[in-house]
N, C-alpha and C positions, 0 to 999 in steps of 0.2 A: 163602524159599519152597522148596519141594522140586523136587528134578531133574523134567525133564521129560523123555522121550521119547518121538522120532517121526519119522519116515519122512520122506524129503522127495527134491525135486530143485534143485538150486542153477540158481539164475537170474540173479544177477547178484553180481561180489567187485569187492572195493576194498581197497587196499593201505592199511593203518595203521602207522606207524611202521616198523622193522626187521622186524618178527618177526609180525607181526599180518596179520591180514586182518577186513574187514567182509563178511558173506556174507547176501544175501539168498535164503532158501529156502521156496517154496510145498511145505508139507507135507501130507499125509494127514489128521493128526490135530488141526492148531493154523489152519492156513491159512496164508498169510505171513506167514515173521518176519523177523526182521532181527538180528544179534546180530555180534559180536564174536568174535572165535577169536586167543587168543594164540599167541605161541610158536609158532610153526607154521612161519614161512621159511626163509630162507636154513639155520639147525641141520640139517634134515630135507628135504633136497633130495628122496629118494624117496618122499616122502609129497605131493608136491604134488600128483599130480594127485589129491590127496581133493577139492582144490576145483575143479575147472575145475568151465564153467557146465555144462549138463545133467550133472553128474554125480550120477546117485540115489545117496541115502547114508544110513546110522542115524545120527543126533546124539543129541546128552546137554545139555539146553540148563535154564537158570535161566532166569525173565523176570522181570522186575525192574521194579517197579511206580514208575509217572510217569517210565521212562527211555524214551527213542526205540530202544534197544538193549537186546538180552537179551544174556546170556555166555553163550555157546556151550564146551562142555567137550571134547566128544566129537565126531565126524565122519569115520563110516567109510563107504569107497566101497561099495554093494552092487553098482553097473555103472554104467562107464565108458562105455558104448556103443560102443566101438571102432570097429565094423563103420563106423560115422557119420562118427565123426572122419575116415575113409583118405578120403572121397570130396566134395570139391568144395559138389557136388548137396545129397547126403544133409546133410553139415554147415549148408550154409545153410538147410537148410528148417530141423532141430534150433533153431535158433537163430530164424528165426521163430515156431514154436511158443512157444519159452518168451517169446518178447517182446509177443506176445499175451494171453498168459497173466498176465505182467507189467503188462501195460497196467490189466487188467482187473478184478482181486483189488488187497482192500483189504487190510491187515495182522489175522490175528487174525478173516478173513473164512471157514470151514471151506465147502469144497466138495469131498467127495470123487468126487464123478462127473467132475469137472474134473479132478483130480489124475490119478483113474486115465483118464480122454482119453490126458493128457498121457505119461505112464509107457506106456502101449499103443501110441502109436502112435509113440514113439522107439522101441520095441525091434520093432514093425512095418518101422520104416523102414530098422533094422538087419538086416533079414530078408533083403534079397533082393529085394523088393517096387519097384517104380516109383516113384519118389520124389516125382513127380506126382501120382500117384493117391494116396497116402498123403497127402498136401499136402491132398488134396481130403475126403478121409477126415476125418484131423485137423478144417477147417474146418468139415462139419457135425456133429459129433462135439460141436466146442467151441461151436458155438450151440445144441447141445442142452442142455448141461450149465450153460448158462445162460439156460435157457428160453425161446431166441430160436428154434428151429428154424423152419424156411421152411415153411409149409404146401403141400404138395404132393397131399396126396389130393383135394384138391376145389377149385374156387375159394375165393382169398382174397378175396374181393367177395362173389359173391351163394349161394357153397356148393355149385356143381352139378360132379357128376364131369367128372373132364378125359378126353378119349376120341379128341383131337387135336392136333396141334400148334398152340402158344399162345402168352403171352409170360411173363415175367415183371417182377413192378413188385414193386420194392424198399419203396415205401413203405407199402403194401398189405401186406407180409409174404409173398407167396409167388404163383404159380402163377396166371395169369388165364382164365377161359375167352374164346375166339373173341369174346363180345361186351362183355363187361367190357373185355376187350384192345383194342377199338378206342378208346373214351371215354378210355384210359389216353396220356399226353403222353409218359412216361416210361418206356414198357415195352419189357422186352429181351424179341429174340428165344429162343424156348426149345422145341425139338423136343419130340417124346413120348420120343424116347430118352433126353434128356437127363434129362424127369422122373422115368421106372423108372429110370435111375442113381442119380441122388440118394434116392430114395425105397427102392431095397434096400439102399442103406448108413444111411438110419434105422432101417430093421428091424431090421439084422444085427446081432450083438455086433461089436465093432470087432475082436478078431484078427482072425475071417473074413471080414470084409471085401476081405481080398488079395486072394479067390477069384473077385471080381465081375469081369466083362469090359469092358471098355469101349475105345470105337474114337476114334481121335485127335481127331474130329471134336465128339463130345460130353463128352470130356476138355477139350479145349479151350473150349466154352460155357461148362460147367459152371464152369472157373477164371473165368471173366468175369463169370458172376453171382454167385457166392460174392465175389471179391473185392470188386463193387461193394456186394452186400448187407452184408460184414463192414466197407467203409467209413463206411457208413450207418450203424452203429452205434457202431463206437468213433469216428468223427471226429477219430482220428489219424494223421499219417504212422508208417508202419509201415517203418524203415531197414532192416532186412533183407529184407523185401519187394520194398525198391527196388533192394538189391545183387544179389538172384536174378531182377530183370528185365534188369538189365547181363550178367550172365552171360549172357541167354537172347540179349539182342538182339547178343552177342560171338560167339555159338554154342557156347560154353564149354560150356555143361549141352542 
């Protein structure tokens, strides 16, 4: 079959014999693949970081029909995210993103609204930008792109604009008014600030998003109902999730 090329960000490698590596990469063009990379180790010590995990890169790949592995030829870094890798914070979210992402794509599954999520909001997080709020970004960013977004313009129950502080229920999909929210067993607290938070980072294109303000207090919500809502949905533990709650609860980040 003829070469392939395509865009991609490495999500997860596995060592093969001496020289080899096995590299799982959600791409732009294919979705996830999975493929093989010879010759590559210990020879070519300055070439290694072509594979660390988020590193976006151009490959050159074959896919090779009834194998679980494609050959991988080619795999050049485009960005390394550096800014990422120096900081604690910023690494472990990185690493949450792609394990999410991971989770969630099948092999060979193309979404490129997800791809570019995920590409926008590592070189967001390399920016400068709160690494919290990017976290939070990311989070509704990547249920849009997989048409889970939280409904927040109206009630998720009975459809009437929200015009005060309400709750939120998980299992509903989003946003309760005052009276839906009492009938509700399982609904989270959720201010009006909290909802324009979330609801101008659906507007926004994700770069601009940096620009949105938000005060510790609805920063703080806001992770409580995203994480429980992003629970509810993939119904896995999420291990870097749990290592950036050890950091918080250490005062590390």
């Amino acid at each position: 079959m003829a070469a392939q090329n395509a865009e991609g960000v490495i999500l997860r490698k596995y060592y093969l014999r001496e020289t080899s590596y096995i590299l799982v990469i959600f791409t732009r063009e294919f979705g996830k693949i999975r493929g093989v990379i010879k010759g590559v180790r210990n020879p070519y010590p300055q070439f290694a970081g072509n594979f660390e995990i988020f590193t976006q890169c151009q490959l050159l790949f074959y896919r090779k029909k009834n194998r679980q592995m494609d050959l991988i030829t080619q795999c050049e870094a485009l960005d390394f995210f550096l800014p990422v890798r120096k900081d604690i914070e910023r690494l472990t979210y990185a690493s949450y993103f792609i394990e999410l992402i991971d989770m969630v794509t099948s092999d060979y599954d193309v979404n490129e609204k997800l791809y570019r999520t995920l590409t926008e909001s590592l070189r967001l997080l390399g920016s400068g930008a709160s690494a919290k709020r990017v976290g939070r970004i990311f989070e509704l960013k990547f249920l849009e792109a997989l048409g889970l977004s939280p409904r927040l313009d109206e009630c998720a129950e009975c459809g009437s604009p929200i015009k005060e502080e309400s709750c939120f229920s998980v299992k509903s999909g989003g946003v309760l008014c005052r009276v839906c929210g009492r009938r509700s067993r399982s609904c989270l607290r959720m201010s009006l600030g909290t909802v324009n938070f979330m609801r101008k980072i659906q507007l926004s294109e994700l770069p601009k998003t940096s620009r949105i303000k938000v005060s510790r207090d609805v920063g703080k919500e806001t992770e409580d109902i995203l994480k429980r809502f992003l629970q509810y949905h993939i119904n896995r533990p999420v291990k870097s999730l749990k290592f950036l709650r050890q950091l918080q609860d250490e005062g590390i980040v």
